[in-house]
C-alpha positions as CSV (number, residue, x, y, z in Angstrom):
1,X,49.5,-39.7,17.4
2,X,47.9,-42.8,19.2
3,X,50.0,-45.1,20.5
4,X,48.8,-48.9,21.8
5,X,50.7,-51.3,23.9
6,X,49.7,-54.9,24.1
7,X,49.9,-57.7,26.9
8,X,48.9,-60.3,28.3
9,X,50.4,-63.4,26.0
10,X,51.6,-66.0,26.8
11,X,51.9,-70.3,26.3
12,X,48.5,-71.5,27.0
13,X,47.4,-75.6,27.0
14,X,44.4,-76.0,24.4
15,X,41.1,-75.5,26.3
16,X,42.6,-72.4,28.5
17,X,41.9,-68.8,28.6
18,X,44.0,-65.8,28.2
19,X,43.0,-62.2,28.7
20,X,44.7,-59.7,25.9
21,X,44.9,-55.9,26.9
22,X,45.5,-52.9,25.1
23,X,46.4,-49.3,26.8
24,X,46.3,-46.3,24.3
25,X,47.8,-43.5,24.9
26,X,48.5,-40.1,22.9
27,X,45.1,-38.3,22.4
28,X,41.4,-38.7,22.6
29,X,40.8,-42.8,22.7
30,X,37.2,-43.1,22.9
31,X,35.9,-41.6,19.1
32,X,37.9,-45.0,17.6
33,X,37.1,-48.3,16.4
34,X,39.1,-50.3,18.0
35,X,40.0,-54.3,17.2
36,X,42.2,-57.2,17.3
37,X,44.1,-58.4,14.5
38,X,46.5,-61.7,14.8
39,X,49.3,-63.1,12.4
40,X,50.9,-66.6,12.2
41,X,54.4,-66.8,10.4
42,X,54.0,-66.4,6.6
43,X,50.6,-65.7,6.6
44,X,48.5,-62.5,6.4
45,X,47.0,-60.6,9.2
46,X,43.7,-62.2,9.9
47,X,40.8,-59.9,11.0
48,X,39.7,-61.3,14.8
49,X,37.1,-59.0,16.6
50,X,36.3,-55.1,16.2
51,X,34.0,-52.5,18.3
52,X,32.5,-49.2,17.9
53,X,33.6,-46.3,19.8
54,X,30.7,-46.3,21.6
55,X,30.7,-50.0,22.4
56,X,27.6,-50.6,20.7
57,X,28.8,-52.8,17.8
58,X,31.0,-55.8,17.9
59,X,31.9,-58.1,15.2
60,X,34.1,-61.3,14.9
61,X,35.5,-63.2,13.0
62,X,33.6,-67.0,12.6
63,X,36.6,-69.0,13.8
64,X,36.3,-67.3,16.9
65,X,32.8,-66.8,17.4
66,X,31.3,-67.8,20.7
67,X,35.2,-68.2,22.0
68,X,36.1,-64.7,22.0
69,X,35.1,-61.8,23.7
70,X,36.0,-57.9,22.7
71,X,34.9,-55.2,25.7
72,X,36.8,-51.9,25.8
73,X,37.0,-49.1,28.9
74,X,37.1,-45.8,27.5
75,X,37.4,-44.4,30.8
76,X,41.2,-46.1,31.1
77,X,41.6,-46.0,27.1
78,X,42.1,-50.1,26.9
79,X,40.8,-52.6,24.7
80,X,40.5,-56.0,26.1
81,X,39.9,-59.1,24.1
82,X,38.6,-62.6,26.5
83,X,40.3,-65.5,24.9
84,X,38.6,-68.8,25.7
85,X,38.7,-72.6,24.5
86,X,41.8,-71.7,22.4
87,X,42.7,-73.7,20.0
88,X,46.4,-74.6,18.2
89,X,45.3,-72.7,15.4
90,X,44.8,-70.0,17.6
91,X,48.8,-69.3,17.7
92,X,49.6,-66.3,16.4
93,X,51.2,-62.4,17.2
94,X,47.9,-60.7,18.1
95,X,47.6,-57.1,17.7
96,X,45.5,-54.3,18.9
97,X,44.6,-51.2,15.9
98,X,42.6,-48.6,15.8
99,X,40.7,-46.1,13.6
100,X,38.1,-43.4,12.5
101,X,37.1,-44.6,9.6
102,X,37.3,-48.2,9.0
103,X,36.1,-51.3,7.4
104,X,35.9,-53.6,10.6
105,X,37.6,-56.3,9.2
106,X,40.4,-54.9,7.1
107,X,43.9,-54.2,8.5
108,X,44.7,-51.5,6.2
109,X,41.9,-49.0,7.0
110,X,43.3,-48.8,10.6
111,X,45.6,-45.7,11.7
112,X,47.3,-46.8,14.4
113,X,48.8,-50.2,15.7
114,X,50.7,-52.0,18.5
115,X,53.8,-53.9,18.3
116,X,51.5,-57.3,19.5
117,X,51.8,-60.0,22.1
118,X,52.4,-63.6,21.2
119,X,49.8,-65.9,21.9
120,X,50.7,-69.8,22.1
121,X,48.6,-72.6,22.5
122,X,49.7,-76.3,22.8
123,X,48.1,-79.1,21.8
């Protein structure tokens, strides 16, 4: 069993930055796709950024293209997701998955899952 454990979260002002982790734990990290996923109240999980195992693939979502940056270190099992120029609509519970065998963007393929971190943002 994987486990994940977000941080970093927290009230921002629209324009800022905030730097999500992720530390896995429970057996071999690096042969997973790993991503972030966030949710608002009453609304669905929304797909935000995915890479490969080997780091050599990334996708994001469009709405946070060019704002939001996924890196992972395999060497201290953590996923990391750069947050910058958040917007309001930003706001959400953001969690960290994984998988083996997943489509990138879809919350159900993915095995294993944090509890999130809350990530504000004022207008």
């Amino acid at each position: 069993q994987v486990q994940l454990v977000e941080s970093g979260g927290g009230l921002v002002q629209a324009g800022g930055s905030l730097r999500l982790s992720c530390a896995a734990s429970g057996r071999t990290f690096s042969i997973f796709t790993m991503a972030w996923f966030r949710q608002a109240p009453d609304k669905e999980r929304e797909f935000v950024a995915s890479m490969s195992w080997s780091g050599g693939s990334t996708y994001n979502a469009d709405s946070v293209k060019g704002r939001f940056t996924i890196s992972r270190d395999n060497a201290k099992n953590s996923v990391y997701l750069q947050m910058n120029s958040l917007k309001p609509e930003d706001t959400a519970v953001y969690y960290c998955a994984a998988g083996a065998d997943v489509v990138l963007n879809v919350a159900r393929t993915y095995d294993y899952w944090g509890q999130g971190t809350q990530v504000t943002v004022s207008s």
